[in-house]
C-alpha positions in Angstrom: 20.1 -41.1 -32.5 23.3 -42.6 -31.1 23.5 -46.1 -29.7 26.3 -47.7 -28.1 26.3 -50.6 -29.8 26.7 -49.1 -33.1 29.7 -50.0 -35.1 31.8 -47.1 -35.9 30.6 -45.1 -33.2 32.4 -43.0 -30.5 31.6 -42.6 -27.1 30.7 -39.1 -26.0 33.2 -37.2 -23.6 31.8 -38.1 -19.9 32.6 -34.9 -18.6 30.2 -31.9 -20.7 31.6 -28.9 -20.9 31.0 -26.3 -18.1 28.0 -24.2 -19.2 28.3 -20.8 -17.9 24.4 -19.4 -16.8 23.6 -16.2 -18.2 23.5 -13.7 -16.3 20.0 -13.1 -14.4 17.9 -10.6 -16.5 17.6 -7.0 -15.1 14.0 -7.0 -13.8 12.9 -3.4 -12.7 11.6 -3.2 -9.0 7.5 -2.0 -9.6 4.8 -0.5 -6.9 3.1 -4.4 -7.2 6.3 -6.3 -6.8 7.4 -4.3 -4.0 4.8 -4.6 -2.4 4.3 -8.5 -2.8 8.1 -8.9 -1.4 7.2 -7.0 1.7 3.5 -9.1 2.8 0.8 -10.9 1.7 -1.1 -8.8 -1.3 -4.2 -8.8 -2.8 -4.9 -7.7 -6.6 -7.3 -6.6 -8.5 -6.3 -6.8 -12.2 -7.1 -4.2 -14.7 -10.0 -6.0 -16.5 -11.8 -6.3 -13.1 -14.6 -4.2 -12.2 -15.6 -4.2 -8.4 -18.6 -2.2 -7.0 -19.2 -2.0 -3.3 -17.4 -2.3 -0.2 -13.8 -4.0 0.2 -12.5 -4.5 3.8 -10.1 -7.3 5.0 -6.6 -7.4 6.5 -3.9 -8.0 4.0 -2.1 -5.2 1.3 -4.2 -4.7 -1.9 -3.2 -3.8 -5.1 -5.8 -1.9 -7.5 -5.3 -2.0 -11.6 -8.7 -2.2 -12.4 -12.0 0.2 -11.4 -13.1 0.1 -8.1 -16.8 2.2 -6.9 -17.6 2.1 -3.3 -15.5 2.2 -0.4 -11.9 0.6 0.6 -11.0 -0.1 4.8 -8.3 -1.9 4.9 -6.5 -0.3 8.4 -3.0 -1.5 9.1 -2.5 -2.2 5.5 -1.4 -0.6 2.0 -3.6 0.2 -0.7 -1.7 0.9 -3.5 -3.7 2.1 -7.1 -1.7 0.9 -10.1 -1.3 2.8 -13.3 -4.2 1.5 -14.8 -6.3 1.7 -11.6 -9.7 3.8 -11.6 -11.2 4.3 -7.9 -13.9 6.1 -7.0 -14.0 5.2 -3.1 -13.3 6.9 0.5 -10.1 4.8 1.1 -8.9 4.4 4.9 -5.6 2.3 5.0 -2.3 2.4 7.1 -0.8 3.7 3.5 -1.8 5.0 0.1 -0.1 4.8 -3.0 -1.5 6.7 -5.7 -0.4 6.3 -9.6 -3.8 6.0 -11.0 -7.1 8.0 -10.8 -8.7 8.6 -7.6 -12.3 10.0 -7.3 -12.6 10.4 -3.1 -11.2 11.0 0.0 -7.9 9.0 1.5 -7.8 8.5 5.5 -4.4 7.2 6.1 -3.0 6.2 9.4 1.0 6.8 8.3 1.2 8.6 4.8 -0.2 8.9 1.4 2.0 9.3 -1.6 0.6 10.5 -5.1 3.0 9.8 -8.0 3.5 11.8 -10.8 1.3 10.0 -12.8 -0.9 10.0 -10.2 -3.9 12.1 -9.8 -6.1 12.5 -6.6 -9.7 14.4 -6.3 -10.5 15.1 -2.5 -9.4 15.6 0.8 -6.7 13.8 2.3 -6.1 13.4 6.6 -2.8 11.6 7.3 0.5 12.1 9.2 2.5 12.3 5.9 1.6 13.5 2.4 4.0 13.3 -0.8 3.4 14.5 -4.0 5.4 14.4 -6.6 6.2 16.4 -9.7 3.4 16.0 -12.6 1.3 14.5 -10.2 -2.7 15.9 -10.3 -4.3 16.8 -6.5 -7.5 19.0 -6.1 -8.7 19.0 -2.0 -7.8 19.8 1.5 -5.1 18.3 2.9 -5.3 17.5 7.3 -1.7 16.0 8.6 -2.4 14.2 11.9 0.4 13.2 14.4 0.5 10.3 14.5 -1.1 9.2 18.0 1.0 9.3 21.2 2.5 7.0 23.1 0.6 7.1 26.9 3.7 7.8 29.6 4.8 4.7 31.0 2.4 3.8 34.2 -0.3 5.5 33.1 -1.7 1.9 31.3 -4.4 3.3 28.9 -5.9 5.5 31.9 -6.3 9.4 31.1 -6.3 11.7 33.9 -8.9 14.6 34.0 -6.9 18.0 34.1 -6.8 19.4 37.5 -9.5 22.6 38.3 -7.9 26.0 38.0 -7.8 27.6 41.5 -10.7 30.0 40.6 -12.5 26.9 39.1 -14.8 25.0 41.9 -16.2 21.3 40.0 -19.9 20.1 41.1 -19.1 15.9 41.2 -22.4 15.5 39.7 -22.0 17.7 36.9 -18.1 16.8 36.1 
């Protein structure tokens, strides 16, 4: 160890040498990660085993085997590679890359990977599946719901009676 006050000793140069950082590593962008840059995320990790009912309000990301049923509206539910599910799943969106044994209600769209693989019916206003990817079930696209005209602030108007159409108030 150096001391100052050693005899024969230099002083070290004040000013180190400029270190140059290396550059930042390539990290590759996965489902979970993009995911938990876009909102708050739940996981459950592959060596988890969950049986029942999951509901709350934030993303969730599945690795590990799930039995019940998922409702998580307005949110993502994304099944990871390793991820076993056999659930009815309602969510806002479904990412499939995993196994799932039940049917997927989704709000906005439902996207089975390649390495994906989905048995059961599917109802949402978008589907994608891609090459390689496994799907057995019926497949419902919704619209997604309509916008009421302005004005018309959440009241629906009963269509008007056809001219050969009389309406008893009591029975309409």
């Amino acid at each position: 160890m150096w001391k100052p006050s050693q005899t024969g000793s230099t002083i070290p140069n004040p000013t180190p040498e400029p270190q140059h950082a290396a550059p930042p590593a390539f990290v590759p962008e996965t489902p979970a990660r993009m995911q938990a840059n876009n909102a708050e995320q739940a996981t459950i990790g592959k060596g988890l085993f969950i049986k029942g009912e999951i509901a709350g309000s934030e993303s969730l990301y599945i690795d590990g085997k799930v039995e019940g049923a998922i409702n998580l509206p307005g949110n993502r539910v994304t099944i990871g590679r390793n991820g076993q599910v056999g659930a009815n799943i309602t969510a806002r969106e479904v990412v499939v890359l995993g196994k799932v044994r039940g049917n997927i209600s989704a709000t906005d769209r439902v996207d089975i990977r390649a390495e994906g693989s989905l048995h059961g019916d599917v109802a949402a206003a978008r589907i994608s599946i891609e090459d390689g990817a496994f799907f057995k079930g019926g497949i419902d696209i919704r619209k997604p719901d309509a916008k009421p005209a302005p004005g018309a602030a959440g009241s629906v108007a009963a269509p008007a009676p056809a001219a050969h159409e009389t309406r008893n108030p009591v029975q309409a």
